[in-house]
C-alpha positions as CSV (number, residue, x, y, z in Angstrom):
1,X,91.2,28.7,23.9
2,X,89.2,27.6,21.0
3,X,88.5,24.3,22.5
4,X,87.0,26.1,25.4
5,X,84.5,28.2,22.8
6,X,83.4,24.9,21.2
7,X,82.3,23.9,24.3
8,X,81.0,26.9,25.6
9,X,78.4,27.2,21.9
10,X,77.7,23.4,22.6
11,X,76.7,24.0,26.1
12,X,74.2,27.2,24.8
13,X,72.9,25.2,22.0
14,X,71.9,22.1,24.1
15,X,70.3,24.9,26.4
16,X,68.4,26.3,23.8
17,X,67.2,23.0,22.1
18,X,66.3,21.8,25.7
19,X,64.6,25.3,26.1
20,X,62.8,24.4,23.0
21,X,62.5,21.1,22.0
22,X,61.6,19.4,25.3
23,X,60.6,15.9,24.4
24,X,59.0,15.5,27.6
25,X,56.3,18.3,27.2
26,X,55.4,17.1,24.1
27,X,54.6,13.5,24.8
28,X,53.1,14.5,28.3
29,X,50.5,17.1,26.0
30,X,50.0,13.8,23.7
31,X,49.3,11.8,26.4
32,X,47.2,14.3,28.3
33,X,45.0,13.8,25.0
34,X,44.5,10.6,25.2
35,X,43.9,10.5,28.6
36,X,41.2,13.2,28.4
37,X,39.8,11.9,25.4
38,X,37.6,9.4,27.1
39,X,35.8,12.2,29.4
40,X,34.4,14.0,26.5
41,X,32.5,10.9,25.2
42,X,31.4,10.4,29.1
43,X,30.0,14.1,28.2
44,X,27.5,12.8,25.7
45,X,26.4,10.1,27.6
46,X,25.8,12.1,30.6
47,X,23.6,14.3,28.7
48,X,21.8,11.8,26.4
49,X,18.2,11.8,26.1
50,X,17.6,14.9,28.3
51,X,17.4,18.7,27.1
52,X,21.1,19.3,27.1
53,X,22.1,16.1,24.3
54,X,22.3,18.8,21.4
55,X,24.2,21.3,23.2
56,X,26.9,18.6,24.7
57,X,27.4,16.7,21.7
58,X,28.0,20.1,19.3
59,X,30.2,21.4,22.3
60,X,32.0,17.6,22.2
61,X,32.9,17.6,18.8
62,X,34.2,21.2,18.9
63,X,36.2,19.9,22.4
64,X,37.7,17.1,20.0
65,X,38.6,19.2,17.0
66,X,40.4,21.6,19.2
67,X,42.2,18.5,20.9
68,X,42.9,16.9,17.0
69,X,44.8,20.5,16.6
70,X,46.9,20.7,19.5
71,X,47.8,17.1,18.4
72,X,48.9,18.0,15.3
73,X,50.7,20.9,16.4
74,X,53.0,19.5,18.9
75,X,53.5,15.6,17.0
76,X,56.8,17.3,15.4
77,X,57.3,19.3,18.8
78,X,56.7,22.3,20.9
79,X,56.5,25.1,18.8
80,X,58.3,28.7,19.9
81,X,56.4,30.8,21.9
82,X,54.4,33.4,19.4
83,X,54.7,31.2,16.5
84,X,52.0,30.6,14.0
85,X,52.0,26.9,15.2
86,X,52.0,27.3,19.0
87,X,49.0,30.7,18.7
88,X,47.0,27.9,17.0
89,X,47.5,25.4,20.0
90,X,46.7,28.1,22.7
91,X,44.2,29.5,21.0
92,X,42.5,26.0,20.4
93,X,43.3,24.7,24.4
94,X,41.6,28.2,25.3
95,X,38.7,26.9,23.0
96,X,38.6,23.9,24.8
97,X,37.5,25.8,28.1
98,X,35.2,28.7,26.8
99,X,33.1,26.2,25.7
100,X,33.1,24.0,28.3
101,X,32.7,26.6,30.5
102,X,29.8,27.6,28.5
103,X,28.1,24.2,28.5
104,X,28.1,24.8,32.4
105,X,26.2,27.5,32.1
106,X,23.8,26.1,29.7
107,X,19.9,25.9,31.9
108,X,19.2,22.5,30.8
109,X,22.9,21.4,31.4
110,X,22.3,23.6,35.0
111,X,19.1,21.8,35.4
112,X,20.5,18.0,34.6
113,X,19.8,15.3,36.6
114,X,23.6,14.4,36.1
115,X,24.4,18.0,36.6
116,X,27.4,17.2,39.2
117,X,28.9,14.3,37.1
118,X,29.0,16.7,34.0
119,X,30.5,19.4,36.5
120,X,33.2,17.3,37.2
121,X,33.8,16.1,34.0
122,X,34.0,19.3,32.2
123,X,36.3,20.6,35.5
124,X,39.0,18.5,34.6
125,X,38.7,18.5,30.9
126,X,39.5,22.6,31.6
127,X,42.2,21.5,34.0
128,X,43.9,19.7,32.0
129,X,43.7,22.5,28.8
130,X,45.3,24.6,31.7
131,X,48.0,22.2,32.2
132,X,48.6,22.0,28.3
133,X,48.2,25.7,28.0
134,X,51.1,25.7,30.7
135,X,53.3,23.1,28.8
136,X,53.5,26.0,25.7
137,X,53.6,28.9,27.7
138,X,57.5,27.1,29.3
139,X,58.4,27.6,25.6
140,X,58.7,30.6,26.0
141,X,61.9,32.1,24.5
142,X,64.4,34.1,26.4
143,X,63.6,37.8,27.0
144,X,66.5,40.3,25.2
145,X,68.1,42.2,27.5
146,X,67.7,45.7,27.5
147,X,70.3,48.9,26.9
């Protein structure tokens, strides 16, 4: 009998560390990162020497400061859901796409000659934020059940 308990606390607690340590998410935000670091310089030079440059480049380097803290937040791991740790990564992915969403709105960004390079750009910078954002909300603990 107390063999089978052992193994039935082992079995929950490699759940649980799976639940919440997942490896996988972690390198795949990290890589996401890197991947989507490149498209925010393309940004600038989309925009360089016309109207917009100011806008994108302040927008940029708020894009890669919010990137720099979702990469410090999950280098140890995914954080629980609702910890101090993993607000600071959603609320810095969700960062990520106000603003780019608000360069898009920009006139001179609007009125670009590279407006549908930008567009695309800035579409899957915000799709991959989504896909990060989605990678914290699976860490989401379980729910208690209810009396």
């Amino acid at each position: 009998m107390t063999a089978r308990i052992i193994t039935f606390f082992e079995k929950v607690g490699s759940w649980l560390k799976k639940l919440f340590t997942n490896p996988k998410t972690e390198q795949t935000i990290l890589a996401t990162i890197k991947y989507v670091a490149p498209f925010i310089e393309t940004l600038v030079g989309l925009a360089a020497g016309g109207p917009a440059e100011i806008l994108v480049t302040n927008i940029v380097n708020q894009v890669q400061a919010d990137l720099a803290t979702v990469a410090v937040v999950v280098q140890e791991g995914i954080p629980p859901a609702g910890s101090t740790a993993a607000q600071q990564a959603e609320t810095a992915l969700n960062s990520i796409k106000t603003n780019l969403t608000a360069l898009l709105a920009d006139a001179d960004v609007k009125n670009s000659a590279k407006v549908a390079e930008i567009t695309s750009t800035v579409n899957l910078i915000a799709g991959e934020a989504d896909a990060m954002l989605s990678g914290f909300s699976s860490s989401t603990p379980p729910q208690a059940i209810s009396a």
